[in-house]
N, C-alpha and C positions, 0 to 999 in steps of 0.2 A: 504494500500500500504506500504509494508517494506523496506524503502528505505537504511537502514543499517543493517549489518550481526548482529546477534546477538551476536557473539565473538569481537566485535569490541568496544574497549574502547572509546566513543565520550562522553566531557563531557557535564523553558516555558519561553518562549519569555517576558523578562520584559518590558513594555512601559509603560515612564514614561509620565501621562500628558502635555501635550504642551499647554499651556496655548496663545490666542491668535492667534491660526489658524485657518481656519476650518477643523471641519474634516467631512467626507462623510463615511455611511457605508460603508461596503466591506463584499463581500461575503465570503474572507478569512477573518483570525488574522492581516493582517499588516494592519497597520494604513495609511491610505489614505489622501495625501492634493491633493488638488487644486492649477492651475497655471495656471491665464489665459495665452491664444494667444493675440500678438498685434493685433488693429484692423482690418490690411490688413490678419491678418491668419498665420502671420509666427510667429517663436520663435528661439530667438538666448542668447548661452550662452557658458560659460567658463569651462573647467574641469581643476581643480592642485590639486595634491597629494603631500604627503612627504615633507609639507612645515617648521612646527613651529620651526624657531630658530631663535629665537628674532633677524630677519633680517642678521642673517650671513648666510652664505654661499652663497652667493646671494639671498636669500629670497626678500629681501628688491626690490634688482633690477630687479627679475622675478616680483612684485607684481606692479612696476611703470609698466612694461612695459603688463600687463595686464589691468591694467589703460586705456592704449593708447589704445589696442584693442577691451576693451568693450566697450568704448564710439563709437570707428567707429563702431562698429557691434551693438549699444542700445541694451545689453545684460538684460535677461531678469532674468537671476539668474547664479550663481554659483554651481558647485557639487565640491565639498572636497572628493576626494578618499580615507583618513584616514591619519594615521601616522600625525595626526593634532598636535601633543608637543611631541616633542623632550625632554632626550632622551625615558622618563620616564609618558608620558601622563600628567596628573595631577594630584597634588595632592591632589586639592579638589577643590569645586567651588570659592573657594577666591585666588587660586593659581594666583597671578599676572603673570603668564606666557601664558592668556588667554589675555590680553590686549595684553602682549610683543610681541607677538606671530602672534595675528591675529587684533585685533581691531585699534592698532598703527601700524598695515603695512602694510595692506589692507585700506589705505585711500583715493584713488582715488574716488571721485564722481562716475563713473561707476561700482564701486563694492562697491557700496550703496543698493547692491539689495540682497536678501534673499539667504542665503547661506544655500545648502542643503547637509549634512557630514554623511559619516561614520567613524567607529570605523576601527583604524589598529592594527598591533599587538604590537606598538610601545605603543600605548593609552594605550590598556590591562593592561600594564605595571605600568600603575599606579592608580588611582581612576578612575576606565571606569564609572563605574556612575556620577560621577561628570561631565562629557560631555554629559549626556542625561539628564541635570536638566533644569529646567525650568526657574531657577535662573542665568544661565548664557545667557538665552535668555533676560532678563530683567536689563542684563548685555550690553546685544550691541544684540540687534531685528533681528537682519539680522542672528543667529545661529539658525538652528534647526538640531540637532544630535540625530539620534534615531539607533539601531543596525538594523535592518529589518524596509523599508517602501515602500510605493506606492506613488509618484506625478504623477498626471493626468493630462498632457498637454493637452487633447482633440486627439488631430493628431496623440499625443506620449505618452506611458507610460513608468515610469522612473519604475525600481523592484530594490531596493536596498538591499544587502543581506549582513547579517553580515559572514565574510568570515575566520576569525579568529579561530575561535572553529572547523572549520574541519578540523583543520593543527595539524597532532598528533605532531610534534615537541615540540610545548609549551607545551604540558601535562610533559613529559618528561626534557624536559629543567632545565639541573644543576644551570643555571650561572643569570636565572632570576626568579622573581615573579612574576604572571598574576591574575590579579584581576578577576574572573571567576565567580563574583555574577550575579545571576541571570541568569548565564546559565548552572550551573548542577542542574540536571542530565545531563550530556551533552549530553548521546544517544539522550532520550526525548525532547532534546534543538534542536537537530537538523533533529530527525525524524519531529516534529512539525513545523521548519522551512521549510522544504523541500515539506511540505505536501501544506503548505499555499504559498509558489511560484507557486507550480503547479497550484495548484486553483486559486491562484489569473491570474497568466498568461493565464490560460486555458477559465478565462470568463471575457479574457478583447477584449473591441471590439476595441483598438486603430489600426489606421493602421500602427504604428511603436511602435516597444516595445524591448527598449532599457534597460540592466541590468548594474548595477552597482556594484560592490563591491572592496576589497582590495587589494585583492593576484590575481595577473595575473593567466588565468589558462595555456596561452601559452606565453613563453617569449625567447628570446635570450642572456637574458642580467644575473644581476651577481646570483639572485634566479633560475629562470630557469622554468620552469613547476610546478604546482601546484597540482599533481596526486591525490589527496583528492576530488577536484574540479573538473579533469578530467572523477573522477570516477561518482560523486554525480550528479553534477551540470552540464556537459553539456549535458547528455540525457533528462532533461526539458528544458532545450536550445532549442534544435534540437526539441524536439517535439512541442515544439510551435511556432517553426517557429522566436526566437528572432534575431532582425537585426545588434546587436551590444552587445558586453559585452566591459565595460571601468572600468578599475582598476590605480591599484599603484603600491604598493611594492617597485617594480626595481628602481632604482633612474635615471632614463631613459622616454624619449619620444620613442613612439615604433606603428606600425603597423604592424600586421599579418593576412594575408587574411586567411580563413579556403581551405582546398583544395576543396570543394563544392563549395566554393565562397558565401555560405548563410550566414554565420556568421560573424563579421568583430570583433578582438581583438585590441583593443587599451589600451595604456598604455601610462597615464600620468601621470609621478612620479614623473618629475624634479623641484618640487617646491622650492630645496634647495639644501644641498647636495647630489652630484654627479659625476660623472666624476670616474666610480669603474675600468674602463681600462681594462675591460674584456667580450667578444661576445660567446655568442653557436654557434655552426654550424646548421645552416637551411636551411632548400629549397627557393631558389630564388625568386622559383616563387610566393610563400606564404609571406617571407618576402620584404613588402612593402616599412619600413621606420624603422631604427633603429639609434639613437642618444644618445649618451652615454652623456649626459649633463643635463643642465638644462633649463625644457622651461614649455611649458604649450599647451593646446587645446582649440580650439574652436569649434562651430557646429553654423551651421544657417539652420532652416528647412523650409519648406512648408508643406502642403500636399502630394506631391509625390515627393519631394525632397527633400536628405536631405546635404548638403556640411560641411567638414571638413577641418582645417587646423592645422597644428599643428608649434609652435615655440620657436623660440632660446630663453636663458635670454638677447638678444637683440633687440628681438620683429623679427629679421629675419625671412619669412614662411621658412619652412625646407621639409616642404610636404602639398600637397592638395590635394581630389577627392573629388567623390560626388558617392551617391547612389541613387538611384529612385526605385520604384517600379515595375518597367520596366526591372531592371539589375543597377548595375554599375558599372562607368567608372572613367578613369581619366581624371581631370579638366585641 
């Protein structure tokens, strides 16, 4: 399957050991963990992107007041959208701006539970391997950061995809340097990623299967569409029937219903600085929820339901529905 032209400049999937998980074959390349359900079957958790500045810009007060909501909700893990340090990723596994950043700010009891990251284009920026080291898991337990992986809720599969490398801007980009080990060739990097979502999506039996990555592929806010993404990434979307893709980037909390109504785009960016004072024009009826600030998400699931909220850096809800298997509505 030739999933990019061959005139097309894109620059093998490195995974580095995770010591201390489990891991489960897989019939693709990504690396696969586990996450039980609570015992009654459900599973409740957090999304924030665009957070690490050593608690300014409100990081500090988005991460108490995600505190407050994990505990009501007994959140069973975290997803990190990327753009995890500010402004420049890291710059190595001893860079103390992995404490300042996330271990000394994130200290609510409730967000004591396993935090599951990708990479943004912010990370790139600096030592991107140093966020997939094993060393910073032994650092504070609760990191695991891999570019491409698989959590298998049972009910839900998470597909986390490194979204970085199919954005021709940074290949080209004057004003920065992007650490690109381990993913040129980049055609090769992303032909082989793209081949191993499909497969892996195509023989998963979850009854929800939920995509993860960095760059919005639809947004209103100050990036705008992700046409790389558009192009690549939502026709295995759509062929497999995925019920949600949840990114970052925008420095905005955001919902966009697809106009089918099968796919639902969320975008939780606001983990820090925000407030860019600038909207696209959209269709109404698609655009759901759009907040130029800073806040954060949550999701609680069952079986054939799954509820969403989304909120301010004052814990305010700002939006809620829910999906079922059935159709969904709003709450």
């Amino acid at each position: 399957m030739d999933f990019l032209p061959s005139n097309t400049r894109f620059l093998p999937l490195l995974f580095v050991p995770i010591f201390g998980f489990f891991l489960v074959p897989s019939l693709a390349k990504l690396q696969r963990f586990e996450q039980p359900l609570k015992p009654d079957g459900s599973l409740s958790f957090l999304v924030i992107g665009d957070w690490g500045r050593r608690g300014l810009y409100n990081q500090s007060e988005v991460a108490l007041q995600m505190g407050v909501i994990g505990e009501d909700l007994n959140i069973d893990f975290v997803i990190s959208t990327g753009d995890n340090f500010y402004d420049d990723g890291l710059t190595g596994v001893d860079d103390p701006a992995f404490y300042e950043s996330f271990t000394n700010i994130y200290t609510a009891p409730s967000l004591q539970k396993q935090w599951f990251s990708v990479l943004g284009n912010h990370d790139y920026r600096g030592n991107a391997t140093a966020q997939l080291s094993p060393l910073l898991t032994e650092k504070d337990s609760r990191w695991l950061c891999l570019r491409s992986f698989i959590v298998n809720a049972e009910i839900v599969e998470f597909f986390f995809v490194d979204t970085s490398p199919f954005v021709n801007d940074y290949f080209i980009d004057p004003e920065h340097t992007y650490d690109w080990t381990g993913v040129a060739p980049r055609e090769k990097y992303l032909t082989n990623l793209l081949k191993d979502l499909d497969s892996a999506l195509g023989s998963s039996c979850a009854k929800w299967k939920f995509v993860v990555g960095h760059h919005a592929i639809f947004s209103v806010g100050h990036h705008g569409n992700t046409n790389e993404l558009i192009n690549y990434l939502v026709p295995i979307l759509k062929n497999h029937n995925v019920d949600v893709y949840i990114n970052g980037h925008d420095h905005c909390v955001q919902h966009i219903s697809s106009s089918d109504g099968k796919i639902q785009y969320l975008t939780s960016g606001g983990g820090s600085k925000a407030w860019r004072g600038d909207i696209r024009k959209w269709n109404p009826d698609e655009l759901k929820l759009y907040h130029d600030g800073q806040g954060f998400m949550s999701v609680e699931m069952i079986d054939t339901n799954a509820r969403f909220a989304f909120y301010d850096v004052l814990g305010n809800v700002l939006h809620q529905w829910s999906i079922s298997k059935e159709g969904h509505s709003a709450m």
